[in-house]
N, C-alpha and C positions, 0 to 999 in steps of 0.2 A: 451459533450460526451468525456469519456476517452476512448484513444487508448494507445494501448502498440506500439512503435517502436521498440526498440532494447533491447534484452536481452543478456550481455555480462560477461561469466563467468573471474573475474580475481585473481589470487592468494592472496586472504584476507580470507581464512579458509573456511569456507562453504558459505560465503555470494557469490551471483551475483548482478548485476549493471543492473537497469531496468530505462530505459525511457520512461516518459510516459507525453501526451501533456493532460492537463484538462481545463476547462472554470477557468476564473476569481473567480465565485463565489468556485467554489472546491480549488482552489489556496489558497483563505482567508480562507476557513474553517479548510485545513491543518496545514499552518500557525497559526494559529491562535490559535489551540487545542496543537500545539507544541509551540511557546511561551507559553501557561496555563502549560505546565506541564515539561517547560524548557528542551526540548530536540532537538535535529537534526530534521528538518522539514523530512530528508528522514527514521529517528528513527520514527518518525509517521505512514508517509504514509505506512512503512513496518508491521506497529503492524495493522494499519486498513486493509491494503490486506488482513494479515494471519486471522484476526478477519471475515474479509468479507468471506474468504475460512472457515472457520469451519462454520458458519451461514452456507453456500451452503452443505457443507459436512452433517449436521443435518438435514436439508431439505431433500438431498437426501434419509438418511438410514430412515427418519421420511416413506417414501413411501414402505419400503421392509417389 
């Protein structure tokens, strides 16, 4: 189960600073998709949020 804890705006352009605690298994699979395409494991997990927010966002106007 992921949770968000703390979301912390700090002076680096439009970026915020999000914590977030996940199981082992989600740990390797971020890791692990971020070594394959050699980036910041947090350069990852921020493309799969925004990925995982347009998926919902489609979902939702898919119903109107």
């Amino acid at each position: 189960m992921t949770k968000i804890i703390r979301i912390k705006r700090q002076n680096r352009g439009n970026k915020i600073r999000v914590n977030i605690t996940v199981d082992k298994d989600t740990e390797w699979a971020i890791k692990h998709l971020a070594r394959l395409e050699k980036v910041p494991v947090a350069t990852k997990a921020g493309e799969m949020l925004r990925d995982a927010l347009e998926l919902q966002e489609d979902l939702v106007l898919a119903e109107i």
